[in-house]
C-alpha positions as CSV (number, residue, x, y, z in Angstrom):
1,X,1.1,0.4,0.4
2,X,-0.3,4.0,1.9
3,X,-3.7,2.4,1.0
4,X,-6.2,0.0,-0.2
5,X,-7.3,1.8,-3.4
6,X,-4.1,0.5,-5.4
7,X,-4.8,-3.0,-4.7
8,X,-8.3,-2.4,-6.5
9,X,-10.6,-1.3,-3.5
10,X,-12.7,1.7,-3.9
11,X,-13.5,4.4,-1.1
12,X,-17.1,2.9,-0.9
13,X,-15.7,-0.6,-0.4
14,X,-13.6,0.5,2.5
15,X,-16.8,1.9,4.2
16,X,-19.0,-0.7,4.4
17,X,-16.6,-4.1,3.4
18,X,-17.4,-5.8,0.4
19,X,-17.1,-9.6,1.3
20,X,-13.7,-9.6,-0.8
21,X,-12.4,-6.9,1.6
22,X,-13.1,-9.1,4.2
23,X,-11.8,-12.2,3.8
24,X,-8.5,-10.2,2.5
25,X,-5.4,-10.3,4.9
26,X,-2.0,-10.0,6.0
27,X,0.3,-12.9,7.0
28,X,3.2,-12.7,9.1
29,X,5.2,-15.6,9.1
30,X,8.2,-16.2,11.9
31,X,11.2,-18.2,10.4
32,X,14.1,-20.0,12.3
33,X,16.3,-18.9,10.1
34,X,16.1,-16.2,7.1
35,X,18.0,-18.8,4.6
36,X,14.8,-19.8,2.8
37,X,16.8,-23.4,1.8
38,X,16.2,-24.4,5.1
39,X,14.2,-22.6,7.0
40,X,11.2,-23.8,9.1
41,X,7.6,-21.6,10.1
42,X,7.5,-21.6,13.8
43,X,4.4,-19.5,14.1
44,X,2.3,-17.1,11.7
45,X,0.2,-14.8,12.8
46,X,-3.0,-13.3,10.3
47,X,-4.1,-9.8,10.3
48,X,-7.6,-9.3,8.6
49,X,-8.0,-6.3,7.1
50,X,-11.3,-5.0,9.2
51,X,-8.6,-5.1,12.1
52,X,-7.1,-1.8,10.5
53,X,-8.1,1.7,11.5
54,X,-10.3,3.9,9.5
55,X,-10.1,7.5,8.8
56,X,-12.5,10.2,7.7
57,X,-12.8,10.9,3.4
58,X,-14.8,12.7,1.4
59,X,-18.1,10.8,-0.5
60,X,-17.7,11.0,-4.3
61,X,-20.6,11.4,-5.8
62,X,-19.8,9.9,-8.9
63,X,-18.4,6.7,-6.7
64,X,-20.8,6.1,-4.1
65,X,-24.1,8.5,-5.5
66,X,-26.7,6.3,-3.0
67,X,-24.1,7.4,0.0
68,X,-23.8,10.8,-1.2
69,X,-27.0,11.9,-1.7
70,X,-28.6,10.0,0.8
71,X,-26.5,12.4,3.1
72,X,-26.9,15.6,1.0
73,X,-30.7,14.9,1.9
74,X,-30.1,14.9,5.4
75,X,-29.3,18.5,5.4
76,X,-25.1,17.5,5.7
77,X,-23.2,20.1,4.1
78,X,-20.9,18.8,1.0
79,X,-17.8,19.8,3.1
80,X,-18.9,17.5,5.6
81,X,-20.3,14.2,3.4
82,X,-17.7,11.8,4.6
83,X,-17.3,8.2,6.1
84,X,-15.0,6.0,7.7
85,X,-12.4,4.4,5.2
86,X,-10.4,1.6,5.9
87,X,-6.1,2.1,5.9
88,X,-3.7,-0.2,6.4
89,X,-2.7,0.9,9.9
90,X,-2.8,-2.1,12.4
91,X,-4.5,-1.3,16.0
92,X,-1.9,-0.6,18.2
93,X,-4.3,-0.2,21.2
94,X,-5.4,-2.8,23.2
95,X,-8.3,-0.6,24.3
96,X,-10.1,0.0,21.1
97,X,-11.9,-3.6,20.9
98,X,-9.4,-4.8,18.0
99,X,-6.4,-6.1,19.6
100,X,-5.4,-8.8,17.0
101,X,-1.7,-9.7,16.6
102,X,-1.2,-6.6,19.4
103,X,0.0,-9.3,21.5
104,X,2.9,-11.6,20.8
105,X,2.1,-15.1,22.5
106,X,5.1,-17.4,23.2
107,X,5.5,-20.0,25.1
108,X,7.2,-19.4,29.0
109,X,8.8,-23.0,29.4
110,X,12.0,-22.8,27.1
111,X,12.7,-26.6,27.7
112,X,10.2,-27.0,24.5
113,X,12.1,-24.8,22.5
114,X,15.0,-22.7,23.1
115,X,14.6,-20.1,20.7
116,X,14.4,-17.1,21.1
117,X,15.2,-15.3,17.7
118,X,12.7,-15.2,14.7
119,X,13.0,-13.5,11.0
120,X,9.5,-12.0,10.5
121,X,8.4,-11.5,7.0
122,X,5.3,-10.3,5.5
123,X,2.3,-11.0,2.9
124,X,-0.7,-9.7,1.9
125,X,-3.6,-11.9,0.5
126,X,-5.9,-9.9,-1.8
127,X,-9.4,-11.7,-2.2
128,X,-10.5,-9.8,-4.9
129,X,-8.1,-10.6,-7.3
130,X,-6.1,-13.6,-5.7
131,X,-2.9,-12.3,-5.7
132,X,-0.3,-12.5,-3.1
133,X,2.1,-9.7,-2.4
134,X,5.1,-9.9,-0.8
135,X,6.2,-7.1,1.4
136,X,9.2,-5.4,2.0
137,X,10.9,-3.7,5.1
138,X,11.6,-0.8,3.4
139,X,10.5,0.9,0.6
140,X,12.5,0.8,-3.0
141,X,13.3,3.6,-4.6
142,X,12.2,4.6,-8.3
143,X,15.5,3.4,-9.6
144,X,15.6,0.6,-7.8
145,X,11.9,-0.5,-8.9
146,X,12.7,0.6,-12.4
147,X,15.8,-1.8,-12.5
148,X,14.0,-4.6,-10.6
149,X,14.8,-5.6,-6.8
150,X,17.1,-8.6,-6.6
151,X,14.8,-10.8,-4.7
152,X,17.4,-12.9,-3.4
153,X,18.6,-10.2,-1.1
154,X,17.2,-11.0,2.3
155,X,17.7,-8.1,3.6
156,X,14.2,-7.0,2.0
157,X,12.4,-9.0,3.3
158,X,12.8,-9.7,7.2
159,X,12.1,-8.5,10.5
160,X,14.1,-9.8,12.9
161,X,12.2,-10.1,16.3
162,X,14.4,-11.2,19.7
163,X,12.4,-12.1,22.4
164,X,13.5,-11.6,26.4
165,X,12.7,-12.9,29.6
166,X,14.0,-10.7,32.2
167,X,14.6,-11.5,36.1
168,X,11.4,-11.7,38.6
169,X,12.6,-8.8,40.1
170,X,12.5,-6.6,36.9
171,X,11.2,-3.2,37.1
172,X,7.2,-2.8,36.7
173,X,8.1,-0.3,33.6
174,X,9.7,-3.0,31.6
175,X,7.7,-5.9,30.8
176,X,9.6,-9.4,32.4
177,X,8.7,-10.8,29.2
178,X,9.3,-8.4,26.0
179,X,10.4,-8.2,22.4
180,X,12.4,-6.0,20.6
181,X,12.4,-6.2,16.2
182,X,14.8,-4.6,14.2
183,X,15.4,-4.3,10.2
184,X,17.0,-7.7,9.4
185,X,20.8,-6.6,8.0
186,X,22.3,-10.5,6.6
187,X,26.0,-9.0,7.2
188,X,25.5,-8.0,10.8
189,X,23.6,-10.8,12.8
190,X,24.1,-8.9,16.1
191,X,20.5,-7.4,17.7
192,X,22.6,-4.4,19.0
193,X,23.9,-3.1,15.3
194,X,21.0,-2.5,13.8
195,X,18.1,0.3,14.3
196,X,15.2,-0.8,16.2
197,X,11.7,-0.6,14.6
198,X,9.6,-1.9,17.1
199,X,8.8,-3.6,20.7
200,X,6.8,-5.2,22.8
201,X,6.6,-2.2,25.5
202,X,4.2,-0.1,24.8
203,X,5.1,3.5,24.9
204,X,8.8,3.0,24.2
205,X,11.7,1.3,25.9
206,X,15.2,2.8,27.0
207,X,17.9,0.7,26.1
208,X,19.5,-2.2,27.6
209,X,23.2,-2.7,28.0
210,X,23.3,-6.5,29.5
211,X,20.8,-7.4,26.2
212,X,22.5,-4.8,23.7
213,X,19.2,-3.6,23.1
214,X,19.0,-0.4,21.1
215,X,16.8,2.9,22.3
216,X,13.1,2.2,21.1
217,X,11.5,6.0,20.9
218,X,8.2,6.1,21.7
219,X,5.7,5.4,19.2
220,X,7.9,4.0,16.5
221,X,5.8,1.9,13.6
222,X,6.9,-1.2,12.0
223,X,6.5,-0.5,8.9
224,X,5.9,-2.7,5.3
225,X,6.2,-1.9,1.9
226,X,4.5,-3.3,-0.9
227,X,6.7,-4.6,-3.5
228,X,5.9,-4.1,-7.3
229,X,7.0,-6.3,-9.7
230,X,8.5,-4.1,-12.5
C-alpha cells in the first residue's frame, strides 16, 4: 500500500492518531519452513503504525476545517497549511527515537537452535475495520489482480532472511553478526540465486564469496505489497 488512506484512514487521522490508528499494526512472522502444512513460528516481530514516518500534506478544508482554519488565522499562507501525515515507511534510523524492529535480536548460543534460515512473511492488522491483510513481496499486476493471484504460490508471500556469524577477527565494516533477506523463489532454495532486498548492515554490504552472499546497494528497501482480493 503507498498509504493509509486506502485502508480507510483520512489525512486528519494520520495527524493526530485516532485510537484505531493506533492500536493498528504490522506483523511479521519468521517460519522454519515456507510449506505452511508444517511449518512452525519461531519469532514475530510487531510494527505499530505510529513507528512509521510522516511527511508534510496539504490541510483540506473540507476534511479537517478546525485544522485549517485554525491555521489560516494564524496568519499561515494556504500554500503553507500542512501537517505531518503518517506513511507506511518503517524507521530505518536508529537515531530518530523509533527504532522498533530496526534491530533483528537472535540468540548467539546456536546449541539452542541451529537455525539459521527463516521465511519472513507479512500482515497488516487494521483496527478500524478488523480486517487482516496479507502482504505480498511484490506487487501484482492489473492482469494478474483481475484474474486473481493463486494464493498457493509461495513465492508471494515470503522473505527469506539468512542469518551469519562471521569470525572474531571480521572486519569492523561488516557486522560479526549480520543478515541478509532476499525475495523467497520456491524453485531455487540457494541464498546466492536470488536478488537481495535487504540487510542487516546499515549502509549496504559488498558481497561475500565464502557465504554466496549477493551485492546489497546501499539503501535498498524491503518492500510489501498489499494484496487485493479481486
Amino acid at each position: 500500500m503507498s498509504n493509509f488512506n486506502v485502508v480507510g484512514y483520512l489525512n486528519k487521522d494520520l495527524a493526530k492518531p485516532k485510537k484505531a490508528f493506533i492500536k493498528s499494526f504490522f506483523k511479521f512472522d519468521f517460519y522454519d519452513s515456507p510449506q505452511n502444512e508444517n511449518q512452525k513460528i519461531m519469532f514475530t516481530n510487531i510494527m505499530p503504525l505510529n513507528n512509521c514516518v510522516k511527511i508534510k500534506k496539504a490541510v483540506l478544508p473540507l476534511e479537517d476545517p478546525i485544522e485549517y482554519y485554525s491555521q489560516l488565522a494564524n496568519n499561515i499562507p494556504t500554500s503553507q497549511i500542512v501537517y505531518g501525515v503518517y506513511v507506511p515507511t518503517a524507521i530505518l534510523s536508529p537515531l530518530k527515537g523509533k527504532n522498533e524492529n530496526y534491530y533483528m535480536q537472535w540468540l548467539k548460543d546456536r546449541e539452542l537452535t541451529p537455525i539459521d534460515t527463516f521465511y519472513m512473511s507479512c500482515k497488516f492488522f487494521n483496527a478500524k475495520t478488523g480486517k487482516v491483510t496479507n502482504m505480498l513481496n511484490e506487487e501484482p499486476t492489473p492482469n494478474q489482480i483481475a484474474n486473481g493471484l493463486v494464493l498457493n504460490n509461495l513465492n508471494w508471500f515470503y522473505y527469506k532472511v539468512k542469518l551469519f556469524v562471521g569470525p572474531s577477527n571480521v572486519s569492523t565494516t561488516i557486522p560479526k553478526y549480520r543478515y541478509v533477506v532476499t525475495k523467497f523463489d520456491e524453485a531455487i532454495m540457494t541464498l546466492g540465486s536470488v536478488t537481495a532486498a535487504g540487510t542487516g548492515i546499515p549502509g549496504g554490504t559488498p558481497p561475500d564469496a565464502v557465504e554466496n552472499t549477493p551485492q546489497v546497494p546501499n539503501g535498498v528497501p524491503i518492500k510489501f505489497y498489499e494484496y487485493v482480493n479481486p
